[in-house]
C-alpha positions in Angstrom: 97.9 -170.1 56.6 98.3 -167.7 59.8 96.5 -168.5 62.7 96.0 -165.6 65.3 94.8 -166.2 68.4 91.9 -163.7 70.0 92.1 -163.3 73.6 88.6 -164.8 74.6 87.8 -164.2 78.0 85.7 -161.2 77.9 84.7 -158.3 75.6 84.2 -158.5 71.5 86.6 -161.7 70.4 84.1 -162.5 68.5 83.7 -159.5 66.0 87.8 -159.5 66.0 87.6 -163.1 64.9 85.1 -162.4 61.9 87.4 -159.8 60.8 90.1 -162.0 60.6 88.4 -165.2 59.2 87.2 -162.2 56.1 90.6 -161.9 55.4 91.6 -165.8 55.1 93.2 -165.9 58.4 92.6 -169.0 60.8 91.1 -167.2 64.3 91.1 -169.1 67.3 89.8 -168.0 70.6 92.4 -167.9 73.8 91.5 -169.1 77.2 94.4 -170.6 78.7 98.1 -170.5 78.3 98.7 -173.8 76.2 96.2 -172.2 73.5 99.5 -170.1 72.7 101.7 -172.4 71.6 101.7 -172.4 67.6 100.0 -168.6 67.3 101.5 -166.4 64.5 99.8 -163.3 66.6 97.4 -162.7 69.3 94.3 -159.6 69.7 93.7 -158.5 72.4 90.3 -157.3 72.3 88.3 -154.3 73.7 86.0 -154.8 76.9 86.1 -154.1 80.2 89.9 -153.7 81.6 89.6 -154.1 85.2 87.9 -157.0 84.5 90.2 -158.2 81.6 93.1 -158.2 84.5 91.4 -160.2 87.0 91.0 -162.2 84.7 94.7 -162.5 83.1 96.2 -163.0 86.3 93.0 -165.8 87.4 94.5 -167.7 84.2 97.7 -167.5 84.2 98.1 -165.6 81.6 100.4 -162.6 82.6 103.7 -163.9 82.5 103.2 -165.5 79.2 102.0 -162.9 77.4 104.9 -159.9 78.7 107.6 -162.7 77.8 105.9 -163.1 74.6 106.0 -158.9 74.1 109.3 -159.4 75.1 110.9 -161.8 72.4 109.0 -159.9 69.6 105.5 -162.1 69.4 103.4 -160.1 67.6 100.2 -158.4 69.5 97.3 -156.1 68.5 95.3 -154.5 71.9 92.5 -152.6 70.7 90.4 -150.3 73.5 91.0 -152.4 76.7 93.9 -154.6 74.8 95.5 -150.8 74.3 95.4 -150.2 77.9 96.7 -153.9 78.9 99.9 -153.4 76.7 100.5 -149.8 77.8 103.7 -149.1 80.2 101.7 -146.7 81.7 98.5 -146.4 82.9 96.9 -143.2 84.6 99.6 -142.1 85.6 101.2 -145.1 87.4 103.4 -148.4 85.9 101.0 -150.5 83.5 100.3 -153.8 86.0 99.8 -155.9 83.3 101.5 -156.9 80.2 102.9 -152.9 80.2 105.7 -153.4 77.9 104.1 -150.8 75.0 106.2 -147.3 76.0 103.0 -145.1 75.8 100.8 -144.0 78.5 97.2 -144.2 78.4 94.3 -142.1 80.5 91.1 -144.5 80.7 87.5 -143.6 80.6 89.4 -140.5 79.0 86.3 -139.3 76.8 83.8 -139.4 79.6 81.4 -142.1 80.2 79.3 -144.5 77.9 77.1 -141.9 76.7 79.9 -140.0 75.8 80.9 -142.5 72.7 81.5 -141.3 69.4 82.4 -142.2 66.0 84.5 -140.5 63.4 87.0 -140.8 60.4 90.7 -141.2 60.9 93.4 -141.3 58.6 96.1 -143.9 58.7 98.5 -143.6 56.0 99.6 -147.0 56.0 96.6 -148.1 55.3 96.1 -145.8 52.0 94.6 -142.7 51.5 90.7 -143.2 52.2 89.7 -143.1 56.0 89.1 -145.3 58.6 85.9 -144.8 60.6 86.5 -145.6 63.7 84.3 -146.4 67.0 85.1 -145.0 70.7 83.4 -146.4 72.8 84.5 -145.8 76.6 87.6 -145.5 75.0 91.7 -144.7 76.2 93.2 -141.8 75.3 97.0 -142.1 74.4 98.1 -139.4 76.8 102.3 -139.9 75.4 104.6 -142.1 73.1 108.0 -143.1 73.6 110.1 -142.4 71.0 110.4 -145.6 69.5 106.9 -145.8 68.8 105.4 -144.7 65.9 101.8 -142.9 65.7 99.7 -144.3 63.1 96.3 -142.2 63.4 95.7 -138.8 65.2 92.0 -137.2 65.9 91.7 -133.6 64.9 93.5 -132.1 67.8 95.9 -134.4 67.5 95.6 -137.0 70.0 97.2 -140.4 68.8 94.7 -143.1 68.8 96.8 -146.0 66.9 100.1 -146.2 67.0 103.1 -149.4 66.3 106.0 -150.2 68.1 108.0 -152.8 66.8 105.9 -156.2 67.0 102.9 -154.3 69.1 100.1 -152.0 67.6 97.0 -150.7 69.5 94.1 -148.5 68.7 91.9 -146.8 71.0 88.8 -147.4 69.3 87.2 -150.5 67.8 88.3 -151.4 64.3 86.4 -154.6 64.7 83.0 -153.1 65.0 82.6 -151.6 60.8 83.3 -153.9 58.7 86.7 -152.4 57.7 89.0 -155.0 58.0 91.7 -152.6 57.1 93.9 -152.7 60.6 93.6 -156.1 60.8 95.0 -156.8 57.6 97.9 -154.5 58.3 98.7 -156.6 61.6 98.5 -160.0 59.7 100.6 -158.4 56.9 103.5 -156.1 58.6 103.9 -157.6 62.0 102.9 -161.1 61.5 104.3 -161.6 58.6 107.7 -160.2 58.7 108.3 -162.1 62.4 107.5 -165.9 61.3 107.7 -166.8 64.9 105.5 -168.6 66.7 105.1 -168.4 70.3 106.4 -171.3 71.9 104.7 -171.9 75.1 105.7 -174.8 78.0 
């Protein structure tokens, strides 16, 4: 069985685990560095990504986590996870684990109020849409051209996309029930790496 780790120090690990554990695949939360050793995956979740970074950096878990991007370990950054793993954030160099080559605008949608939901399409994941939840949400602003965009809103603004080992979302596949995305992470990046992250 795959076990994926779900970054647990703030936001919605939680619903990200449930999704996983409806699919058959051992979730476990991640607080501290050592938790990595053994994962097939990690998600990093959506919340609140000032907040997020303090809180990387308060437990040691920067360095890890960009050597882990580095060597291929397979991560998912959904929302605020999207915005940790971009290179580039508002403008300047992602601080973080900003290995992704995509920049991101936050708050780009306006303010909580300003949340909406809608369908996307994602091929990969068949014809029938995903609906998908912004809330507070990113906004892909560009993509390298090794990364591939997944999903595109109406005026075509890229809100998943996949390069490699690493696939983020803008909005929250966690929060309807669809456990679509997730499945696709377990199966096409998980499960063609067979790595494990090996961690001290």
């Amino acid at each position: 069985m795959r076990t994926i780790g779900v970054l647990a120090l703030q936001g919605d690990f939680r619903e990200h685990m449930r999704a996983l554990e409806a699919l058959g695949v051992r979730a476990v939360p991640v607080r501290m560095p050592e938790q990595l050793a053994g994962l097939d995956g990690l998600i990093i979740p959506g919340g609140e990504s000032t907040t997020m970074r303090r809180l990387l950096a308060a437990y040691d878990l920067v360095e890890p986590l960009r050597e882990g991007a580095q060597t291929g370990f397979p991560m998912f950054g959904t929302c605020a996870g999207c915005i940790l793993l971009a290179r580039e954030v508002d403008g300047a160099p992602g601080n973080d684990i900003g290995l992704m080559d995509i920049g991101v605008a936050r708050n780009a949608y306006g303010r909580q109020v300003d949340s909406f939901e809608t369908d996307v399409t994602l091929p990969v994941l068949g014809e029938a849409p995903l609906h998908a939840v912004f809330i507070r949400a990113p906004r892909i602003s560009w993509v390298g051209p090794d990364v591939e965009p997944l999903a595109r809103l109406p005026d075509g603004t890229v809100v998943a996309a996949r390069e490699g080992s690493l696939l983020v979302s803008t909005f929250h596949p966690e929060l309807t029930g669809d456990a679509r995305l997730h499945q696709y992470f377990v199966e096409q990046l998980v499960g063609i790496r067979g790595t494990e992250l090996a961690v001290g």
